[in-house]
Each structure stands twice: as C-alpha cells, then as structure tokens.
HTML snippet that shows the backbone in 3Dmol.js (N, CA, C, O; Angstrom):
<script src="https://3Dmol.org/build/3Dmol-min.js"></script>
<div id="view" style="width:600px;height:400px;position:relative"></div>
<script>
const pdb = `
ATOM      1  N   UNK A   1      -5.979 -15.260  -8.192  1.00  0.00           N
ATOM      2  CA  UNK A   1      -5.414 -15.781  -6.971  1.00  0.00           C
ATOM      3  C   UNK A   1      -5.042 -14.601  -6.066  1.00  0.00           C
ATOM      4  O   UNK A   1      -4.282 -13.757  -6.541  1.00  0.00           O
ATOM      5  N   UNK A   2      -5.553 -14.430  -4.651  1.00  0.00           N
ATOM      6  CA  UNK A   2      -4.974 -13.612  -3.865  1.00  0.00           C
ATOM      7  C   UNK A   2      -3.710 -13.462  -3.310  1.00  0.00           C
ATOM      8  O   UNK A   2      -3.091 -14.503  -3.088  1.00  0.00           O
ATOM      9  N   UNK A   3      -3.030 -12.083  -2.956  1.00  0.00           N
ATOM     10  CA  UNK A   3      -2.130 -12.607  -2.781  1.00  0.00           C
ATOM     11  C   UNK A   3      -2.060 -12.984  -1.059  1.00  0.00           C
ATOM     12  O   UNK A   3      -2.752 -12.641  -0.101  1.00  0.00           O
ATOM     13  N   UNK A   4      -1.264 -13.565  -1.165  1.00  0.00           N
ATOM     14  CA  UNK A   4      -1.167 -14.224   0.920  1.00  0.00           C
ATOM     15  C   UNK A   4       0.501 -14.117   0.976  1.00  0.00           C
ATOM     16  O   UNK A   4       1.402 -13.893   0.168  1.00  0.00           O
ATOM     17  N   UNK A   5       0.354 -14.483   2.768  1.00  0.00           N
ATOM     18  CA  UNK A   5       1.677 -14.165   3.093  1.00  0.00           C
ATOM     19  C   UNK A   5       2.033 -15.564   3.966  1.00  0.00           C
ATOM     20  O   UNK A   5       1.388 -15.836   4.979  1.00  0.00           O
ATOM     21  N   UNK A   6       2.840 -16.198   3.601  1.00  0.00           N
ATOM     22  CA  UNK A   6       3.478 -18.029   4.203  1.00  0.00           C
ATOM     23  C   UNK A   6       3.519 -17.483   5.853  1.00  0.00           C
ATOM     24  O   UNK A   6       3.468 -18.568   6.433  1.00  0.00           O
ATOM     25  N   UNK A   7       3.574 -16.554   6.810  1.00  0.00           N
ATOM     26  CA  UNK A   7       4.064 -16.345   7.987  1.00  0.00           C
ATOM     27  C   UNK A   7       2.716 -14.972   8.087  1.00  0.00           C
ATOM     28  O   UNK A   7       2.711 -14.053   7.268  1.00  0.00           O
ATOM     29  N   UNK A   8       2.028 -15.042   8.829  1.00  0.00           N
ATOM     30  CA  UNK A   8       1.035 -14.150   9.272  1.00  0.00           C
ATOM     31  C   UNK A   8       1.066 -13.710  10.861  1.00  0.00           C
ATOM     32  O   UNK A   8       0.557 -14.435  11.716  1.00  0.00           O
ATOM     33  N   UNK A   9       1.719 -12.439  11.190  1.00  0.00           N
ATOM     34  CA  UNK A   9       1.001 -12.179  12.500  1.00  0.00           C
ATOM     35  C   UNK A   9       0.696 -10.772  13.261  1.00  0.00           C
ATOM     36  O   UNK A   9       1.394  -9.765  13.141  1.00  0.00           O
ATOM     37  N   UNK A  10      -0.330 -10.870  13.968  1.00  0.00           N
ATOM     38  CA  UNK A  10      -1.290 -10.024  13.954  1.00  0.00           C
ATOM     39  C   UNK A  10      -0.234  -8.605  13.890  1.00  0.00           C
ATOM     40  O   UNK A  10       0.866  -8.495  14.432  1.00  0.00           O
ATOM     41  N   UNK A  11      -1.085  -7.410  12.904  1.00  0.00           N
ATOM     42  CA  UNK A  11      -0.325  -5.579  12.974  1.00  0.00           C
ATOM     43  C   UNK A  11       0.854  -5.847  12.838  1.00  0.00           C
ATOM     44  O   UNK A  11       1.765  -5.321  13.478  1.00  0.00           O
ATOM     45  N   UNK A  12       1.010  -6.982  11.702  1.00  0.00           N
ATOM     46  CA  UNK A  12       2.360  -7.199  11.197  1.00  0.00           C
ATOM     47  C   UNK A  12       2.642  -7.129   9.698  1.00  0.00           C
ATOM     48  O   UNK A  12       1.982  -8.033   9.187  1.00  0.00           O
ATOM     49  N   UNK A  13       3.336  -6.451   8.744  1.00  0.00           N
ATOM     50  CA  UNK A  13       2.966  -6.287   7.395  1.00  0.00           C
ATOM     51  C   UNK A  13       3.891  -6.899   6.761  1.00  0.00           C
ATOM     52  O   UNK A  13       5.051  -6.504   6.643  1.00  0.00           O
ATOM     53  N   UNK A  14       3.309  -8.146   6.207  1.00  0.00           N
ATOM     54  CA  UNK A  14       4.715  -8.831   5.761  1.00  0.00           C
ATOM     55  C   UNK A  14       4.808  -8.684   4.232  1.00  0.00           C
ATOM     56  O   UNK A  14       5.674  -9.315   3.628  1.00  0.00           O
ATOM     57  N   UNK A  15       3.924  -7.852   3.562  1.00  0.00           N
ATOM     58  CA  UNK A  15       4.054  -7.765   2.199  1.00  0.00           C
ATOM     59  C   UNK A  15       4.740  -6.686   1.561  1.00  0.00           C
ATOM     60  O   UNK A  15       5.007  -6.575   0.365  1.00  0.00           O
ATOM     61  N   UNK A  16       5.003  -5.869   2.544  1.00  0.00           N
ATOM     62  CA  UNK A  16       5.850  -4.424   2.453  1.00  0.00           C
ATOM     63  C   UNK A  16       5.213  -3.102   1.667  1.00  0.00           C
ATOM     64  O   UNK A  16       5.698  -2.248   0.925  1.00  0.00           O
ATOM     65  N   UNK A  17       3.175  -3.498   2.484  1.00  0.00           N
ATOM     66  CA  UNK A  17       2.551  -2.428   1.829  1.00  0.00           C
ATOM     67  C   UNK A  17       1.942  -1.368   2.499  1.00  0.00           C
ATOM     68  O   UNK A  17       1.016  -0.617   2.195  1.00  0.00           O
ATOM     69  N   UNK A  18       2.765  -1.483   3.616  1.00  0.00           N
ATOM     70  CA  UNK A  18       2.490  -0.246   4.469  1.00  0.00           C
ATOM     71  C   UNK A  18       4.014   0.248   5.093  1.00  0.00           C
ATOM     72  O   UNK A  18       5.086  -0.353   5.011  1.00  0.00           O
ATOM     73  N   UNK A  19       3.797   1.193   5.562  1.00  0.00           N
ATOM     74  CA  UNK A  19       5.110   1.805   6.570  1.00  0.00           C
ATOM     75  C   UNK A  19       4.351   2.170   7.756  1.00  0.00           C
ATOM     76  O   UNK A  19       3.129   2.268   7.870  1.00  0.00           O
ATOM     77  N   UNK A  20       5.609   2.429   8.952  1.00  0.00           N
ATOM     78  CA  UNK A  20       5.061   2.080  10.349  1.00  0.00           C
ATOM     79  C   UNK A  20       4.522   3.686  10.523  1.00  0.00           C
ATOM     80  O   UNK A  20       4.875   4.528   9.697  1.00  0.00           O
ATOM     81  N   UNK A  21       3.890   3.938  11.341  1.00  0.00           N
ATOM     82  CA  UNK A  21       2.725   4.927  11.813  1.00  0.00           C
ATOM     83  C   UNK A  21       3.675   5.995  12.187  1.00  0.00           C
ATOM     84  O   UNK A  21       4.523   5.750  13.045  1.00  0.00           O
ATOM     85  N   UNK A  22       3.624   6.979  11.712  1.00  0.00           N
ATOM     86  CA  UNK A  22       4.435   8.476  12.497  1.00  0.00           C
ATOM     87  C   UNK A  22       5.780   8.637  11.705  1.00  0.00           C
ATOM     88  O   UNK A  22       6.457   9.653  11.858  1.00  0.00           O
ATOM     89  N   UNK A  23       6.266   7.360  10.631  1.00  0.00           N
ATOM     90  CA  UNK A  23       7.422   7.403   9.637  1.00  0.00           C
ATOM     91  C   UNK A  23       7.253   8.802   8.963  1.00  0.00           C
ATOM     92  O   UNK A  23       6.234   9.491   8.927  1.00  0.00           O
ATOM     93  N   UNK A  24       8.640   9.097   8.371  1.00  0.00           N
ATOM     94  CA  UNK A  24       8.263   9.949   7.761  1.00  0.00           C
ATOM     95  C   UNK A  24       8.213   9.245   5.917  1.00  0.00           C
ATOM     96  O   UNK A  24       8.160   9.957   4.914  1.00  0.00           O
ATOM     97  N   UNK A  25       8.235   8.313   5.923  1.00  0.00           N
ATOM     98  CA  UNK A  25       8.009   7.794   4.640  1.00  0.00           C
ATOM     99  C   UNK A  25       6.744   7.469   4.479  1.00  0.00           C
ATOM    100  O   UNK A  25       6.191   7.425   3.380  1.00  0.00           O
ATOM    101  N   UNK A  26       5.995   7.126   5.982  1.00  0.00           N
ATOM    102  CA  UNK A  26       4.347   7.130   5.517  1.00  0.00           C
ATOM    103  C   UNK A  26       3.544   8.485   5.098  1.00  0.00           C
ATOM    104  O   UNK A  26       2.555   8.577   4.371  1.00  0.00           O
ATOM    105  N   UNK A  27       4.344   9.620   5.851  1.00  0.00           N
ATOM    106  CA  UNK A  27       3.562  11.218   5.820  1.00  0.00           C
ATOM    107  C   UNK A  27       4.189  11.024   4.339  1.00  0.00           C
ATOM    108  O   UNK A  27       3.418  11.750   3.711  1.00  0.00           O
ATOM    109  N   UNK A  28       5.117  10.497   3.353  1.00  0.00           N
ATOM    110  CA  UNK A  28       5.070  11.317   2.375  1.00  0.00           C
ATOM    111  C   UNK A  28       4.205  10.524   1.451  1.00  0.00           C
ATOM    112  O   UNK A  28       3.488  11.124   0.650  1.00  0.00           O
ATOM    113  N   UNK A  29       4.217   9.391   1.496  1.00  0.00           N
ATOM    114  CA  UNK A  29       3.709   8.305   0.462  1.00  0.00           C
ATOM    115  C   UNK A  29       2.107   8.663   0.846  1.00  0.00           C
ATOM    116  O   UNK A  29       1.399   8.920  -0.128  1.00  0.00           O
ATOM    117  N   UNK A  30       1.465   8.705   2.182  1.00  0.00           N
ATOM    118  CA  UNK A  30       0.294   9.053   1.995  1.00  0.00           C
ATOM    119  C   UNK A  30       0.028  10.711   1.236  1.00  0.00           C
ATOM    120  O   UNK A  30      -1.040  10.935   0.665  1.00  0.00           O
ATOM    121  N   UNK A  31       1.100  11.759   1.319  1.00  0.00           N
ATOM    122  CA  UNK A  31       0.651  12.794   0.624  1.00  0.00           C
ATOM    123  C   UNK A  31       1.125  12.533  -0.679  1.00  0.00           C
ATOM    124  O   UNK A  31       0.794  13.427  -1.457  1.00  0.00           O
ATOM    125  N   UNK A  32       1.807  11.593  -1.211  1.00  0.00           N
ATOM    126  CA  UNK A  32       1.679  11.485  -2.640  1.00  0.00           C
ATOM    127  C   UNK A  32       0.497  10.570  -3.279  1.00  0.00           C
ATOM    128  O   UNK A  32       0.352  10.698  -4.495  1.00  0.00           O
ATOM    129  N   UNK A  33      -0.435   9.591  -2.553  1.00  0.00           N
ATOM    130  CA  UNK A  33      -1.643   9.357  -2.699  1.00  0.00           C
ATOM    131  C   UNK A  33      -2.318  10.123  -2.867  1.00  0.00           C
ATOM    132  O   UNK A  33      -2.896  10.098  -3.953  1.00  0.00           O
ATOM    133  N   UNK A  34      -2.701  11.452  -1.723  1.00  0.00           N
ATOM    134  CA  UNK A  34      -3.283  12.363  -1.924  1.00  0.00           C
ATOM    135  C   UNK A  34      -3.302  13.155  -3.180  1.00  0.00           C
ATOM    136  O   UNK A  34      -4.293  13.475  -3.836  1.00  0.00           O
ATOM    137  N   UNK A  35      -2.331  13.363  -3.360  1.00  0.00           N
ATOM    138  CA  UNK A  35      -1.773  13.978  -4.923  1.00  0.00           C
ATOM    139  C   UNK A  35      -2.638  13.239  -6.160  1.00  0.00           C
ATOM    140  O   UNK A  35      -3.374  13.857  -6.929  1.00  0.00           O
ATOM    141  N   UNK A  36      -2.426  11.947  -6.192  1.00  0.00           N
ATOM    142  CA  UNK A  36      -2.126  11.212  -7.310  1.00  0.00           C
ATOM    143  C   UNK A  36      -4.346  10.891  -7.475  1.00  0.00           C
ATOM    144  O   UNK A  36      -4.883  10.540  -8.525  1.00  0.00           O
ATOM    145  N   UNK A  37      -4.822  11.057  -6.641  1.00  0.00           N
ATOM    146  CA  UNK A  37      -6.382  11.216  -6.463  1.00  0.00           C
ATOM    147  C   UNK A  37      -6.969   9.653  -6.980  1.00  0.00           C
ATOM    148  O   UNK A  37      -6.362   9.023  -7.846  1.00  0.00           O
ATOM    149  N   UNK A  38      -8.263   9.112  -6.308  1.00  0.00           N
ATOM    150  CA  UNK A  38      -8.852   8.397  -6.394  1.00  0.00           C
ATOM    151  C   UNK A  38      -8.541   7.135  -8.019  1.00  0.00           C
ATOM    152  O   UNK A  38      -8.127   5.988  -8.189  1.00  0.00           O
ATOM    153  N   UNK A  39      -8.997   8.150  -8.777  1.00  0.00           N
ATOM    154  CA  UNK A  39      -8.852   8.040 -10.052  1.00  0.00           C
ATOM    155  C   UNK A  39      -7.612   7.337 -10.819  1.00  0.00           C
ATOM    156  O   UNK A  39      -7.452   6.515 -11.722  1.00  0.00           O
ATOM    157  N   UNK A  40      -7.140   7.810 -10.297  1.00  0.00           N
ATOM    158  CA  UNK A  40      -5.368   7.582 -10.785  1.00  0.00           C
ATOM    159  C   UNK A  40      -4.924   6.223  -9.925  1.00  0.00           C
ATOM    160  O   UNK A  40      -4.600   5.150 -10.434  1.00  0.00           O
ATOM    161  N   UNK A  41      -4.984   6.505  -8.592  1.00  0.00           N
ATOM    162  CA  UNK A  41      -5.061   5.030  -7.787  1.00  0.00           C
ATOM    163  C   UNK A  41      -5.677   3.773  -8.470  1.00  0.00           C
ATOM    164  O   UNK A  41      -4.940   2.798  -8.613  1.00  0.00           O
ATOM    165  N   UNK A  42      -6.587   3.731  -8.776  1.00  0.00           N
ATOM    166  CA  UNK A  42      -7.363   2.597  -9.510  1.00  0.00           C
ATOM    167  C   UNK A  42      -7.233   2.260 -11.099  1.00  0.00           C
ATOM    168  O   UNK A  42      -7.466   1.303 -11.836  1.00  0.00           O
ATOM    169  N   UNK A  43      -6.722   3.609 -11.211  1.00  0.00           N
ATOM    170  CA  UNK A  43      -5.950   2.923 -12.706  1.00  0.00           C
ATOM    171  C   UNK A  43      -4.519   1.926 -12.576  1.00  0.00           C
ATOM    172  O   UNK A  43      -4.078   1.037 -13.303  1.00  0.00           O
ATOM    173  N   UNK A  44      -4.066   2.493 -11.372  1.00  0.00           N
ATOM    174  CA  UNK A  44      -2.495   1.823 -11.100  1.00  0.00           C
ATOM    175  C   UNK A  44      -2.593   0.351 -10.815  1.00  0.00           C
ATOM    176  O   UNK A  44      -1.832  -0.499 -11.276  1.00  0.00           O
ATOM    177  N   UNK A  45      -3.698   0.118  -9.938  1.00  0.00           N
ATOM    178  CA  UNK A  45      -4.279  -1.075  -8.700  1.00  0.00           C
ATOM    179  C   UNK A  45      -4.861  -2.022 -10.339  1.00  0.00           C
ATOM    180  O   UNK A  45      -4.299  -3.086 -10.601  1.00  0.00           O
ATOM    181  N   UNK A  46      -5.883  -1.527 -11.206  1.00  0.00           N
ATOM    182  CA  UNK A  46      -5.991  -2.526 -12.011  1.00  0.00           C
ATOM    183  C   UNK A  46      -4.929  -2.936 -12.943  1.00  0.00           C
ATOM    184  O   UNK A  46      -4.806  -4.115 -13.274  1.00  0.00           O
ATOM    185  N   UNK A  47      -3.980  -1.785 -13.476  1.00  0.00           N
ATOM    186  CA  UNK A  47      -2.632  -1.928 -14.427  1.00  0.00           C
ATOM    187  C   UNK A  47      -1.952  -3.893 -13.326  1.00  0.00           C
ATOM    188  O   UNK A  47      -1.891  -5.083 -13.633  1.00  0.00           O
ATOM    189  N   UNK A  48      -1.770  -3.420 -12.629  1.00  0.00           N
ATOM    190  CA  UNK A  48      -1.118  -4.314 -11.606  1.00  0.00           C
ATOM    191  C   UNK A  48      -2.019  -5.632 -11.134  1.00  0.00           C
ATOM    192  O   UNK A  48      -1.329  -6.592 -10.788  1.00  0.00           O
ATOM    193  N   UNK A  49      -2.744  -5.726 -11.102  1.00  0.00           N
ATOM    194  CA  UNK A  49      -4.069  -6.798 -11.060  1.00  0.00           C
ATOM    195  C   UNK A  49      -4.499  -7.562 -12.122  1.00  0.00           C
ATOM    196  O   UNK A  49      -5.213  -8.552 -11.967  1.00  0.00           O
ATOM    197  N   UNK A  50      -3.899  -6.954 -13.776  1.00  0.00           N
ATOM    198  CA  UNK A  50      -4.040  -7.739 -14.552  1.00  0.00           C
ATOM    199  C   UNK A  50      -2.908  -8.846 -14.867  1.00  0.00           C
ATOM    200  O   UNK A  50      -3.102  -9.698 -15.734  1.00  0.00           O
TER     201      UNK A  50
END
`;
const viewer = $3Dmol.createViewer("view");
viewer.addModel(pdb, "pdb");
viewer.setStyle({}, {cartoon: {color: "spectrum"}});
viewer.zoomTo();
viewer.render();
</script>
C-alpha cells in the first residue's frame, strides 16, 4: 500500500519528508545523504518498506 496524504496541495509536504529550500537542516541532511552513499540509502528505504 502506498503511502498518501488525506489533504494534498500543490509544493506542499505533508509527510514531513523534505525541509524547505535554503534551511539549514536541508544543507545538512542532504550532506549526510551524501555521506551515507547510494548503497546505504537503499538498504535503509528497503529495511523500512518491509
């Protein structure tokens, strides 16, 4: 089952899986992606998907 959100609207993130553009919580979370590499991402994404 996907997940969805009861209230949708447009460049609006109601699932709390992004942060807003120029944050400094997005510069860090995207350089700890960077860190954490492809690999490691998709181990996390399926851990969580099962």
């Amino acid at each position: 089952m996907p997940i969805e959100s009861r209230y949708v609207f447009k460049n609006v993130d109601q699932l709390g899986i992004a942060f807003k553009k120029g944050s400094p919580v997005r510069d860090d979370f995207n350089l700890w992606l960077k860190e954490q590499g492809p690999q490691k991402i998709s181990g996390i994404v399926d851990n969580w998907m099962k």
